[in-house]
C-alpha positions in Angstrom: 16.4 -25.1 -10.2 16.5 -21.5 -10.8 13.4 -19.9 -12.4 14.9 -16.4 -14.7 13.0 -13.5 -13.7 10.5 -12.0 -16.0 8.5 -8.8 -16.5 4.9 -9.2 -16.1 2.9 -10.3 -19.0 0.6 -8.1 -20.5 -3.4 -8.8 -21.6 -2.7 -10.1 -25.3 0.1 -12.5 -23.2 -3.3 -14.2 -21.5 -6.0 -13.1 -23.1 -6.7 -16.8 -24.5 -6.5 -17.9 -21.0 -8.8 -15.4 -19.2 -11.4 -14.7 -22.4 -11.0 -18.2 -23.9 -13.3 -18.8 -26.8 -12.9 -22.7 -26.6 -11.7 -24.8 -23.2 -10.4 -28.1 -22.0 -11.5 -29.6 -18.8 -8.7 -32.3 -18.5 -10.2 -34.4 -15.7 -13.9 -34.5 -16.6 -16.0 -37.5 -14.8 -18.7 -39.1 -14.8 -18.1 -38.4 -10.6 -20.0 -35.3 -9.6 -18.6 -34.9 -6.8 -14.9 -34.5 -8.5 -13.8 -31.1 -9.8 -13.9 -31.2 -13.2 -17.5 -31.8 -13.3 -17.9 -29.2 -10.9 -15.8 -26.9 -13.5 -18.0 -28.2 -16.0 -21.7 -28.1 -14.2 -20.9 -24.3 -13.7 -20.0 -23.3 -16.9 -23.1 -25.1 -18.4 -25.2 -22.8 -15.7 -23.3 -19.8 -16.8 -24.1 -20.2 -20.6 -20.6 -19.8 -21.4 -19.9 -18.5 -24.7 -17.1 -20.9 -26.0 -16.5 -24.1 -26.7 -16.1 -27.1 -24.0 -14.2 -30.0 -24.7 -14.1 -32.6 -21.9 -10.8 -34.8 -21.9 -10.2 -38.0 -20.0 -8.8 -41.4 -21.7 -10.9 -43.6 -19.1 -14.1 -42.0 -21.0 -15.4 -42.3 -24.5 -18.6 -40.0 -23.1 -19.3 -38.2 -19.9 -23.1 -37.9 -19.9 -24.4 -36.4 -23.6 -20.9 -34.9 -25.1 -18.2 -36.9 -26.5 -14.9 -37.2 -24.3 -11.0 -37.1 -25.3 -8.1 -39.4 -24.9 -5.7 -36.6 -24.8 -5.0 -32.5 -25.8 -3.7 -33.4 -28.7 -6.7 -35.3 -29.7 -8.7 -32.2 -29.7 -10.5 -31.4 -32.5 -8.8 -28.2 -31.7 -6.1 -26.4 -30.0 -8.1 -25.3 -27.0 -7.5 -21.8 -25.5 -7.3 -22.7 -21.9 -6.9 -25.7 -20.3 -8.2 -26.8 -16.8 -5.9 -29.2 -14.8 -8.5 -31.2 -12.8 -6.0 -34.1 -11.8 -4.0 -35.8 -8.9 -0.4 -34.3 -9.0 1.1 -37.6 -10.0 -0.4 -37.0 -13.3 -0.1 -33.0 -14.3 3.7 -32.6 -15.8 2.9 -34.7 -18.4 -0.2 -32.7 -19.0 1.2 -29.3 -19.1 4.4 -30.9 -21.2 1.6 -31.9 -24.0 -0.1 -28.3 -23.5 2.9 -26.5 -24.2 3.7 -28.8 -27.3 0.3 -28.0 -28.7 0.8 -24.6 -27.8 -2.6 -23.9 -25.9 -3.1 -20.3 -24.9 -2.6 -21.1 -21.0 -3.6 -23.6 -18.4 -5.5 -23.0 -15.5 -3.9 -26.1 -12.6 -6.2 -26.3 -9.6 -4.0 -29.9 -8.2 -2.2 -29.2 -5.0 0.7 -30.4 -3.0 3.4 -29.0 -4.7 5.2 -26.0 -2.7 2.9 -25.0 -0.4 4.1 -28.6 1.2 7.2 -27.3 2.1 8.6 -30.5 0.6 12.0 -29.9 -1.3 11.0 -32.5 -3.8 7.3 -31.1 -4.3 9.0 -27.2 -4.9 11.6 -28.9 -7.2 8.4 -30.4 -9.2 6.7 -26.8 -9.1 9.7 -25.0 -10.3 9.6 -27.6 -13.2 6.3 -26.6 -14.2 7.1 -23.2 -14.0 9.9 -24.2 -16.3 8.0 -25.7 -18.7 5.4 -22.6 -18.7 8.2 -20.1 -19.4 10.3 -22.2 -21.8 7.1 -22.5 -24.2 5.6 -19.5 -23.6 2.4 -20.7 -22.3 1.0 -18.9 -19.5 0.4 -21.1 -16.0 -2.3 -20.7 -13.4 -1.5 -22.3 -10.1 -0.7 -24.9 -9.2 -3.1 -25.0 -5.5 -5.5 -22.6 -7.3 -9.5 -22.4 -7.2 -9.3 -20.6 -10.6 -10.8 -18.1 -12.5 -14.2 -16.1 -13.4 -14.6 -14.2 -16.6 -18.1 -12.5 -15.8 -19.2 -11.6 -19.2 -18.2 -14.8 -21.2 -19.8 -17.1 -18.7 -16.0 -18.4 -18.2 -16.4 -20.2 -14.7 -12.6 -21.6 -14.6 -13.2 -22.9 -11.4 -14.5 -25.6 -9.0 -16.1 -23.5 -6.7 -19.4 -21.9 -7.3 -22.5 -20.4 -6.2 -25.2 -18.4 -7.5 -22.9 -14.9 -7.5 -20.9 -17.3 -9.7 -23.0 -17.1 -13.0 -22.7 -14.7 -16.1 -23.5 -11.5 -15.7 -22.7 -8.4 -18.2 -20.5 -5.7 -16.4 -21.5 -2.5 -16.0 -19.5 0.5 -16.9 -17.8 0.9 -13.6 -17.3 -2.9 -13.2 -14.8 -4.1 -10.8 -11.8 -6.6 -11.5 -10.8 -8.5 -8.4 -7.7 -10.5 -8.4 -6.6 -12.2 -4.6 -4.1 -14.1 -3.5 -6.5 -15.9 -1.2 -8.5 -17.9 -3.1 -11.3 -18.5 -1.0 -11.8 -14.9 0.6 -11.7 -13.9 -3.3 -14.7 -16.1 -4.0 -16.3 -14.6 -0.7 -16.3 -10.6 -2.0 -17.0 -11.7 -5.3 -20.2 -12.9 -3.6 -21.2 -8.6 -3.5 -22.8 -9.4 -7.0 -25.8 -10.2 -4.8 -26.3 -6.7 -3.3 -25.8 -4.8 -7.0 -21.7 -4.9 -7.5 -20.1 -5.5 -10.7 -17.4 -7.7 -11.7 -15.7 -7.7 -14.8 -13.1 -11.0 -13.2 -12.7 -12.8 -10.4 -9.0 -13.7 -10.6 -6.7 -16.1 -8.1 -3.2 -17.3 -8.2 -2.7 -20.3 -5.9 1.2 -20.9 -5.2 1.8 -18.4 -8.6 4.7 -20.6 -10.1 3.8 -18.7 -13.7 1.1 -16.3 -13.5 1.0 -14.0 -10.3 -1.0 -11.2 -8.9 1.1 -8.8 -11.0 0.3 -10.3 -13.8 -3.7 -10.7 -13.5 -3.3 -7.0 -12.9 -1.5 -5.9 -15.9 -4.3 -8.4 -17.7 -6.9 -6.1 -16.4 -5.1 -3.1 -17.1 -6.0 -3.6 -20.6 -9.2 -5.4 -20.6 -11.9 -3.0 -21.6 -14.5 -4.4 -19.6 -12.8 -3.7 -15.8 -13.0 -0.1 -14.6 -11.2 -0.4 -11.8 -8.8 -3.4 -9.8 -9.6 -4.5 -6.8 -6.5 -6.4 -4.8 -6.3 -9.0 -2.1 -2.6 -8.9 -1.3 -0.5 -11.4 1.0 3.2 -10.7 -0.5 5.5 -11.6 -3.1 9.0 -12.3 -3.3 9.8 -9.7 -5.9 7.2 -6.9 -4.7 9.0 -4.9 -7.4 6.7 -6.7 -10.3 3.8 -5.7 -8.6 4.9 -2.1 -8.6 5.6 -2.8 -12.7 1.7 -4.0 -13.0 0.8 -0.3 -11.3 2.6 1.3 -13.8 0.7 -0.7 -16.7 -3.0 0.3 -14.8 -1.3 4.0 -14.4 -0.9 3.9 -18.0 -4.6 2.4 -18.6 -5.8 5.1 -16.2 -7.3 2.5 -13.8 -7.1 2.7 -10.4 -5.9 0.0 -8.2 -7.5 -0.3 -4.4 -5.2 -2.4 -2.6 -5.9 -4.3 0.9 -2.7 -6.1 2.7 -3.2 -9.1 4.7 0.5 -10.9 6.6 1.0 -7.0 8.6 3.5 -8.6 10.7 7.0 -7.2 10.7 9.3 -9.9 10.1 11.7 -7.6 9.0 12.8 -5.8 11.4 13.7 -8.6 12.9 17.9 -8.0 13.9 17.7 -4.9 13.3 20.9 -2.8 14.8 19.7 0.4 14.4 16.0 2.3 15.4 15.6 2.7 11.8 15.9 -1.0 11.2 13.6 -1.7 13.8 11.0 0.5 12.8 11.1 0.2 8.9 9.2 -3.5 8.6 8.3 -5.5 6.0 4.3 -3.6 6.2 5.6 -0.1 6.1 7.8 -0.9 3.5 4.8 -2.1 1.3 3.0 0.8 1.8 5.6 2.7 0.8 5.7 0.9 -2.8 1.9 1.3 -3.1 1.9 4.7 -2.6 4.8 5.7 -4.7 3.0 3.5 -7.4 -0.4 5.6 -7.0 -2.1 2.3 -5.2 -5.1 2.6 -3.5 -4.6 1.4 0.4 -7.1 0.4 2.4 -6.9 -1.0 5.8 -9.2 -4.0 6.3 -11.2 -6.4 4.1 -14.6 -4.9 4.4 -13.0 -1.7 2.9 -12.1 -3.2 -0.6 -14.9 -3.7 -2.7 -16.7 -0.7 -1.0 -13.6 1.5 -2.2 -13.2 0.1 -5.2 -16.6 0.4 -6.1 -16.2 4.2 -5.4 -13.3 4.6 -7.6 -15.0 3.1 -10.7 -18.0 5.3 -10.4 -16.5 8.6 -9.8 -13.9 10.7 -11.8 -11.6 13.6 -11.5 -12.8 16.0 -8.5 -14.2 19.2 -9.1 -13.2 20.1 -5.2 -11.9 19.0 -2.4 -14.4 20.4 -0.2 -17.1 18.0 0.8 -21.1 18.5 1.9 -23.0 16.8 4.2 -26.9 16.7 4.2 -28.6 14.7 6.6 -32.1 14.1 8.1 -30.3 13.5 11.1 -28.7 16.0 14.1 -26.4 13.0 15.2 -25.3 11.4 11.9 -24.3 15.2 11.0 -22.1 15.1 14.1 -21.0 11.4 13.3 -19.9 12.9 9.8 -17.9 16.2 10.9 -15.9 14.0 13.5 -14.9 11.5 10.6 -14.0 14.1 7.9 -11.8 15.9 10.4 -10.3 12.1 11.9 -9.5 12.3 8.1 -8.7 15.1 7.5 -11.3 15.7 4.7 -12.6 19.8 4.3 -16.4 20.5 5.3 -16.1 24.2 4.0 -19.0 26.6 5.0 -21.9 26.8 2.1 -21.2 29.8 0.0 -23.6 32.6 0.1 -25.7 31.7 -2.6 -26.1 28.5 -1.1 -26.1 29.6 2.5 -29.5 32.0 0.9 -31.1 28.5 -0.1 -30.6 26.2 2.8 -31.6 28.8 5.2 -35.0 29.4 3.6 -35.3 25.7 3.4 -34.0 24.3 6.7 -36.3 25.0 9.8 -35.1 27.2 12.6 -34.4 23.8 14.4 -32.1 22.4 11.8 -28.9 23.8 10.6 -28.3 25.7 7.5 -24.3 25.1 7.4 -22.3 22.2 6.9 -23.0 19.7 8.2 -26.6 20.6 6.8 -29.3 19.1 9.0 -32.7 19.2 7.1 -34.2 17.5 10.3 -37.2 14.6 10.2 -39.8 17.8 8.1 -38.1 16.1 5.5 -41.1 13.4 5.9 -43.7 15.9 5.2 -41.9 17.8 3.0 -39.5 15.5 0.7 -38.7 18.5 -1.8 -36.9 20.0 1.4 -34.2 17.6 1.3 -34.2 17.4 -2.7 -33.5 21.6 -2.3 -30.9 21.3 -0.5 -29.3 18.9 -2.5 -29.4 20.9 -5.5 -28.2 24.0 -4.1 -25.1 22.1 -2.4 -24.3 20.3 -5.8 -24.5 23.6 -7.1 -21.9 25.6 -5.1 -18.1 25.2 -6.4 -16.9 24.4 -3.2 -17.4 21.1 -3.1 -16.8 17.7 -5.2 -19.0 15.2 -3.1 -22.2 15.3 -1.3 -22.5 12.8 1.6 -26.1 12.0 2.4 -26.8 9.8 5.1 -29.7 7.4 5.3 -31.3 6.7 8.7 -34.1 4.7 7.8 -34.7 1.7 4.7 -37.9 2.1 3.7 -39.9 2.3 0.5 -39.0 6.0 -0.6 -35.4 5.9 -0.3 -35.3 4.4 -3.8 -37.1 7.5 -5.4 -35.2 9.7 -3.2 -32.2 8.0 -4.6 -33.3 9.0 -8.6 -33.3 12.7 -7.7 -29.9 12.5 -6.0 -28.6 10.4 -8.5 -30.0 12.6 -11.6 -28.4 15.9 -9.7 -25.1 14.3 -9.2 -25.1 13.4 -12.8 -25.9 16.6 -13.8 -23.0 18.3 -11.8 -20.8 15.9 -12.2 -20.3 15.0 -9.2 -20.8 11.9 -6.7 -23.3 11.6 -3.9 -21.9 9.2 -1.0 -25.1 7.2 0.4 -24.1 6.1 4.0 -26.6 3.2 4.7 -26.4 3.7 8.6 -29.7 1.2 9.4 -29.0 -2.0 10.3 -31.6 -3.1 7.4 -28.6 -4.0 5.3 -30.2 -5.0 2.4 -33.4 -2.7 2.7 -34.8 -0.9 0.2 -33.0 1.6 -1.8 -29.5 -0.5 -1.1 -29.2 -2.3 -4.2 -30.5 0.6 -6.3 -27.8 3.0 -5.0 -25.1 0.0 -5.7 -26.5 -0.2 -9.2 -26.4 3.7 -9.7 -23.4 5.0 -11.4 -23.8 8.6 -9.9 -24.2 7.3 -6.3 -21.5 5.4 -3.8 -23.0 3.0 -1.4 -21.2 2.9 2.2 -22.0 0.8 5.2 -19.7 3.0 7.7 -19.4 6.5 8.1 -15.4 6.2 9.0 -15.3 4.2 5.5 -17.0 7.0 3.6 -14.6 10.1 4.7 -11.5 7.6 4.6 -12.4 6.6 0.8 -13.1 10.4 0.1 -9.2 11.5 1.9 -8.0 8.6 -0.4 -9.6 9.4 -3.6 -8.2 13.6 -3.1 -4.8 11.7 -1.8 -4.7 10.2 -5.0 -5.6 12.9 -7.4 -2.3 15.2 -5.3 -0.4 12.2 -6.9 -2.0 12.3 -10.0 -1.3 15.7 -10.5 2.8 15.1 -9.7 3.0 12.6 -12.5 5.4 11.9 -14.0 7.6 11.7 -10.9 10.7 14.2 -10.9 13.8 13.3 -8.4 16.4 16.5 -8.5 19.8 15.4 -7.2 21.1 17.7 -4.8 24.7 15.5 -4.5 27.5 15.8 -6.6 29.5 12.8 -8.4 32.3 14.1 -6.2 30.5 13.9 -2.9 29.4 10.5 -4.0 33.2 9.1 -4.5 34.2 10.5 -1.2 31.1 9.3 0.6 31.9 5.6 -1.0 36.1 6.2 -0.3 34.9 7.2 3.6 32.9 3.9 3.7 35.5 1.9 2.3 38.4 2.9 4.4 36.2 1.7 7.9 36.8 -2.6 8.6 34.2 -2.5 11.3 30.9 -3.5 10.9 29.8 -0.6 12.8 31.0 3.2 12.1 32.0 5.3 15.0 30.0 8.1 15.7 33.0 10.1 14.0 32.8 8.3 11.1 29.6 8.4 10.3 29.2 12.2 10.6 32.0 12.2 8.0 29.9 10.9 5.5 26.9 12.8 6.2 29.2 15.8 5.8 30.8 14.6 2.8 26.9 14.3 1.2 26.2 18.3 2.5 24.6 17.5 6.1 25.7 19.8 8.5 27.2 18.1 11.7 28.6 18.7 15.3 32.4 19.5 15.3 34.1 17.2 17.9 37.6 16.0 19.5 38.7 12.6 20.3 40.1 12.8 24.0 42.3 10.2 25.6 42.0 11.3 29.1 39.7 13.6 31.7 42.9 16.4 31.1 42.7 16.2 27.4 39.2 16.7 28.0 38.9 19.7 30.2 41.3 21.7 27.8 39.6 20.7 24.6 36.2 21.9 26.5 37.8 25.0 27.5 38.6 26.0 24.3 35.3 25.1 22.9 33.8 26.7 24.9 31.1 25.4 27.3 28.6 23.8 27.4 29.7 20.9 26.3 28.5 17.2 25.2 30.9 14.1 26.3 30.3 10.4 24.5 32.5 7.4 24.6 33.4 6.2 20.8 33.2 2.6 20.0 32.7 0.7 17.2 30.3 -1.7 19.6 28.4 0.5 21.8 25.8 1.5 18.9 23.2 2.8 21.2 24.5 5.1 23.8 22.0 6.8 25.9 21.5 2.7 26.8 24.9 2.2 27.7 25.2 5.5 29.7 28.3 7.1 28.3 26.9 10.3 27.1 26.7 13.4 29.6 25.1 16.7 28.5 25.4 20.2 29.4 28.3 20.2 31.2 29.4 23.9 32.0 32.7 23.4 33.9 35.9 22.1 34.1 35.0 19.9 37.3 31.6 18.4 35.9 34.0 17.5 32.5 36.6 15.8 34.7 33.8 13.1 36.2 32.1 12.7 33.2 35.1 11.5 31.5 36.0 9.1 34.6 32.2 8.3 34.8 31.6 7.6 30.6 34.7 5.7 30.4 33.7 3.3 33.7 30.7 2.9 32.0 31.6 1.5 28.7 33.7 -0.8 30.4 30.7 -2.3 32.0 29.8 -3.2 28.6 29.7 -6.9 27.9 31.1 -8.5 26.0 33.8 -6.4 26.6 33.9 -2.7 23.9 37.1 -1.5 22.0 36.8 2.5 23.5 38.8 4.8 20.9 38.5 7.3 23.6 35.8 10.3 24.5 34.5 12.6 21.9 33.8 16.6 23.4 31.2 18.2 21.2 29.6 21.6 22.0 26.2 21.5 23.0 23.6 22.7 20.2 21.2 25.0 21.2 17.8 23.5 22.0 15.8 22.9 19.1 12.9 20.2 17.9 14.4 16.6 17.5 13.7 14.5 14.3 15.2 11.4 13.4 16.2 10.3 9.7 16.9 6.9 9.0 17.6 4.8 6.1 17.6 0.9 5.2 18.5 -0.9 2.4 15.6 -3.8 2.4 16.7 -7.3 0.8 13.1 -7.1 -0.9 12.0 -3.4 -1.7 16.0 -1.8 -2.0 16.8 1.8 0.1 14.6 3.2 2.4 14.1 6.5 4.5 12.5 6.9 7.7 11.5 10.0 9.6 10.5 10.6 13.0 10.4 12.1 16.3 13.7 12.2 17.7 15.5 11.6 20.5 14.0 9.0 23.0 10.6 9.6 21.5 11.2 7.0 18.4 11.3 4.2 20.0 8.1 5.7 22.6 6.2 7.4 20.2 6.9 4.9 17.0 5.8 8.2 15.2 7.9 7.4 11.9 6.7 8.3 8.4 8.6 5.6 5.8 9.4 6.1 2.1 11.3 4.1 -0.8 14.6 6.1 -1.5 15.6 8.2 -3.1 12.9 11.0 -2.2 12.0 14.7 -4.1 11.6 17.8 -2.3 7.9 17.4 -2.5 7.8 13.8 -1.0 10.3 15.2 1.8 7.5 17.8 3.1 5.0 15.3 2.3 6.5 13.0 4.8 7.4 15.6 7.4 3.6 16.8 7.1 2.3 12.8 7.7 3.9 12.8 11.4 1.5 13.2 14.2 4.0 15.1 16.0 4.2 18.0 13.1 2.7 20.5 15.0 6.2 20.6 16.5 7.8 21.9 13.5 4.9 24.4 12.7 5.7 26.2 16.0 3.9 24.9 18.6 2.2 27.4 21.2 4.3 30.0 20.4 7.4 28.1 19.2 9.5 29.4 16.4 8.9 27.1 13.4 11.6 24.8 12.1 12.8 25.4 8.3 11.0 22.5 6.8 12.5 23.3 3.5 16.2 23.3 5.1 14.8 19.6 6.9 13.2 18.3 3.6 17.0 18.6 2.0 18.8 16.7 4.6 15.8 14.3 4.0 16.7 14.3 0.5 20.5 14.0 1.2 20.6 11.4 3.1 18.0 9.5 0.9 20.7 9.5 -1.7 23.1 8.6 0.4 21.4 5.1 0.8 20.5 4.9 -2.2 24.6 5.9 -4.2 25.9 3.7 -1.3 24.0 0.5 -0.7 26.0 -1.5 -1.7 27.7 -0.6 1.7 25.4 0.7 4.2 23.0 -1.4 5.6 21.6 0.9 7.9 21.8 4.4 9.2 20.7 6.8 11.9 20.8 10.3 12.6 19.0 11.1 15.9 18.7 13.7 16.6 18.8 16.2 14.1 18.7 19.7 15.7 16.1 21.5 14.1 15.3 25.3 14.5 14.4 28.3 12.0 18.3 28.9 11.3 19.8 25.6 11.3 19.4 21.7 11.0 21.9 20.1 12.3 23.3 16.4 13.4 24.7 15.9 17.0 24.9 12.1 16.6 25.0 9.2 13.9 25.0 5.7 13.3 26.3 4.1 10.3 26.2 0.3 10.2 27.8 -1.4 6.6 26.4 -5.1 5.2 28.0 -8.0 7.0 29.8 -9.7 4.4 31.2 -12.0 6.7 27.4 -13.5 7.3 
């Protein structure tokens, strides 16, 4: 059974579910131990708001409050139902929910398709039937449920005292994960000052997913911001349509990735399809969708928490004012690991801090006010003020040493200058008195950001700059650079070849056909054919053997270089040609392609993919043999603009090799960013041919990109 696809629903699709105003606890028992009691012992504690109707046939009462045969023996058509049955039980159940036409159901039973049981996934799909067919939204089934903070709504068995109801604050966090139990866990931050607007899990998602709970909080006034606990879906492309919702909602969505592993490239024939995995390709969809990424748990609710309490920066420089001579050298090597600006104090500012700061401290940035601070608190406050004050920067990040009983008041006069500026002071809690004084009050101030790492703080602030650059290229623009006509000769090229596998000759053909410049060559049949052709190129020359199956050369050894005479091109022929027959199983050789060499230049790869889950991709690199070495590759969803061309060129560690490196003459990044762009639009007009490709290298220098060798491999058909 075949579920039909869907777009995500929206907030008034589930709002009966997540904000009921009456719920069933099918299940309820006498049994405290089972989980709807649990369900229902929680939402007593939490005061829920709604109604709570407790239906089970073996029970005329469950303690003090009357108990139901059946839904439909409600007084009422409840607003969300909790499944707290074994699975034997539940399709009737949802069948009778959907009749009555409840406003969702929330199934915690398990069993079903996490099993890996054919018969159990064919039972799921049925209940994800039933869901779609009548229009009533499903949670689960294997799910620990949901948490609507402000209502009291505990839809779930398992609580603690984080899980109670609580009124959000303005900068309230939504948190939807995928892992139930780690969900539960970070929710648990309500104890050190966070706020939650919803807790929100999916269990085996039949019906509702992650993309949907964040499109539900996209709308829902009461969550500033989405925090996501992501494992992967099978159509990543919803979650990329819930972005776009939360884009629209101006919310931000901070995004942490668990399952890194690279499954994916997995058979890949090409370096480009080794190196583009299921992980980078993710990334790739979050950041063209404006997501948020961190890199480990302990980032996301710290980040998040960040991005609901600050707004559009007013710089991208950053200040740092510490009591501290080492945690200012702890905070200049983080902002440049992330590449986050410390400008010099302008001179009005410079005036201030160096009346204030002792000879022994430093009136720059970093600014260290040293320990006189102690006996002289309005130093610090000073120097606050007057970097607030200067235009230069959006953030102030103030490190704290020491918990102790002042840092709370010190906090208020940070806090009521950042509010006046407009501007966000970063508290870096850098004692190991976690939850010392001052901690909670700077989580519960919406002008301050509490962080528990210094690395975090800087990475947070690159992100939150990162973010408003793609802000500010909203909405997204994609200039074609290919005609129709290149596009039908590129798909007639493609077409005409029966291998699997394009020769090297081939595959230049199409670049050239899309506008990428490529090395002329000749097809020899012998070492004569071969000395003549190289004579009248002229030498130096390049020598490959062509074959549909030898896809990596250099491996093989049948490529020679620089070859500058007519004896040197006689033995490379002889030797290329005894070396491809050493290939087992055994090549078809078309013969030996003569190319001249290309003067020396810096070596990039491009590469492009077409992904089963996330469609085309393009990859860039460091050519040559330093792909595979280096792994320095930079990977986007195709097609790419201009913009995201140098973008990704500028992301490679090894950039300063196109910049002009210790006296090096700078490559044309603009004439590299249009290959870039070609060839992104080749995968893209032609994937329903092309698996794979890879151009390495591309010769890059000042006057002229060009491609000395290609690989082209089309979808097996046949597999």
């Amino acid at each position: 059974m075949n579920v039909v696809p869907r777009g995500v629903y929206r907030h008034k699709d589930m709002v009966r579910m997540f904000a009921p105003k009456s719920v069933a606890i099918v299940g309820a028992s006498t049994n405290e131990k089972a989980f709807g009691s649990k369900v229902l012992a929680l939402m007593d504690g939490a005061e829920f708001d709604g109604k709570t109707y407790l239906v089970n046939a073996r029970y005329d009462r469950v303690g003090e409050r009357p108990c139901y045969p059946s839904i439909k023996a409600l007084p009422e058509v409840p607003d969300c139902v909790i499944i707290a049955v074994p699975r034997e039980a539940v399709e009737q159940i949802v069948a009778e929910c959907a009749e009555c036409g409840v406003g969702g159901i929330i199934l915690y039973s398990s069993g079903y398709g996490e099993t890996g049981k054919p018969d159990r996934l064919e039972q799921q799909e049925q209940l994800a039937k039933i869901a779609r067919d009548s229009g009533v939204p499903l949670l689960g089934p294997n799910c620990i449920g949901a948490i609507n903070f402000e209502s009291g709504f505990m839809g779930t068995f398992l609580g603690s005292s984080s899980t109670r109801k609580l009124a959000p604050s303005a900068n309230a966090i939504g948190l939807v994960s995928q892992s139930g139990a780690l969900g539960f866990a970070l929710a648990q931050a309500t104890e050190h000052g966070i706020s939650f607007s919803h807790l929100l899990t999916c269990g085996n998602a039949c019906d509702v997913d992650i993309a949907d709970q964040i499109s539900y909080l996209a709308d829902d006034p009461s969550c500033k911001v989405i925090a996501c606990l992501f494992e992967g879906m099978a159509n990543p492309a919803r979650l990329i349509e819930a972005a776009n919702v939360a884009h629209a909602a101006n919310k931000p969505i901070v995004i942490y990735k668990m399952a890194t592993g690279e499954q994916g490239a997995a058979g890949a024939m090409s370096h480009t399809g080794s190196l583009a995995g299921s992980d980078a390709a993710y990334r790739a969809a979050f950041r063209r969708a404006g997501m948020v990424v961190v890199d480990d748990l302990e980032s996301l609710i710290e980040t998040a928490a960040f991005f609901g309490k600050v707004a559009q920066p007013k710089a991208t420089g950053v200040a740092v004012v510490a009591t501290s001579g080492g945690a200012c050298i702890m905070s200049a090597d983080k902002a440049e690991l992330h590449h986050v600006q410390l400008p010099a104090p302008q001179p009005k500012t410079r005036a201030v801090l160096e009346r204030v700061v002792p000879e022994f401290g430093s009136p720059n940035n970093p600014c260290d006010v040293t320990a006189q601070v102690l006996g002289d608190p309005q130093s610090l406050h000073d120097c606050l003020e007057a970097l607030m004050s200067d235009d230069g920067y959006g953030a102030v990040v103030v490190p704290h040493i020491l918990a102790y009983e002042l840092v709370a008041a010190r906090l208020k006069v940070f806090s009521e200058a950042a509010r006046r500026h407009g501007k966000i002071v970063c508290a870096v809690w850098l004692t190991e008195w976690l939850e010392g004084p001052g901690a909670v009050e700077a989580e519960l101030d919406s002008h301050i950001a509490l962080f528990r790492s210094m690395d975090r703080c800087f990475a947070t602030l690159a992100r939150w700059h990162e973010r408003e650059k793609w802000l500010a290229a909203q909405p997204r623009t994609l200039a074609r650079r290919v005609t129709t006509e290149s596009v039908k000769n590129g798909a007639s090229l493609l077409d005409a070849v029966r291998n699997i596998a394009l020769t090297e000759r081939e595959a230049k053909q199409v670049l050239h056909a899309y506008g990428i410049a490529v090395v002329e060559d000749k097809l020899v049949q012998s070492a004569q054919d071969a000395v003549a052709v190289a004579k009248n190129m002229g030498y130096p020359v390049a020598m490959k053997a062509e074959s549909p199956d030898i896809l990596h050369k250099t491996e093989a050894g049948v490529i020679r270089l620089n070859l500058k005479t007519e004896a040197e091109v006689a033995s490379a022929f002889e030797a290329i040609m005894a070396n491809a027959n050493k290939v087992t199983p055994r090549p078809s050789i078309n013969g030996v392609l003569v190319q001249p060499m290309v003067p020396t230049g810096v070596e990039i790869m491009v590469g492009a993919k077409v992904d089963p889950m996330f469609g085309p991709l393009i990859v860039v690199g460091m050519g040559g043999i330093m792909v595979e070495l280096l792994k320095d590759t930079v990977l986007e969803l195709a097609p790419v603009n201009h913009g995201e061309a140098l973008s990704m060129l500028d992301r490679l560690q090894g950039k300063a090799m196109l910049t002009g490196f210790r006296g090096s003459e700078p490559v044309n990044l603009d004439a590299l960013a249009d290959v870039i762009c070609r060839l992104s639009e080749l995968i893209d007009h032609q994937k329903a041919f092309i698996s794979e490709i890879d151009v390495n290298p591309l010769i890059c220098s000042a006057e002229r990109i060009i491609a000395v060798d290609a690989l082209v491999v089309k979808h097996d058909v046949t597999a």
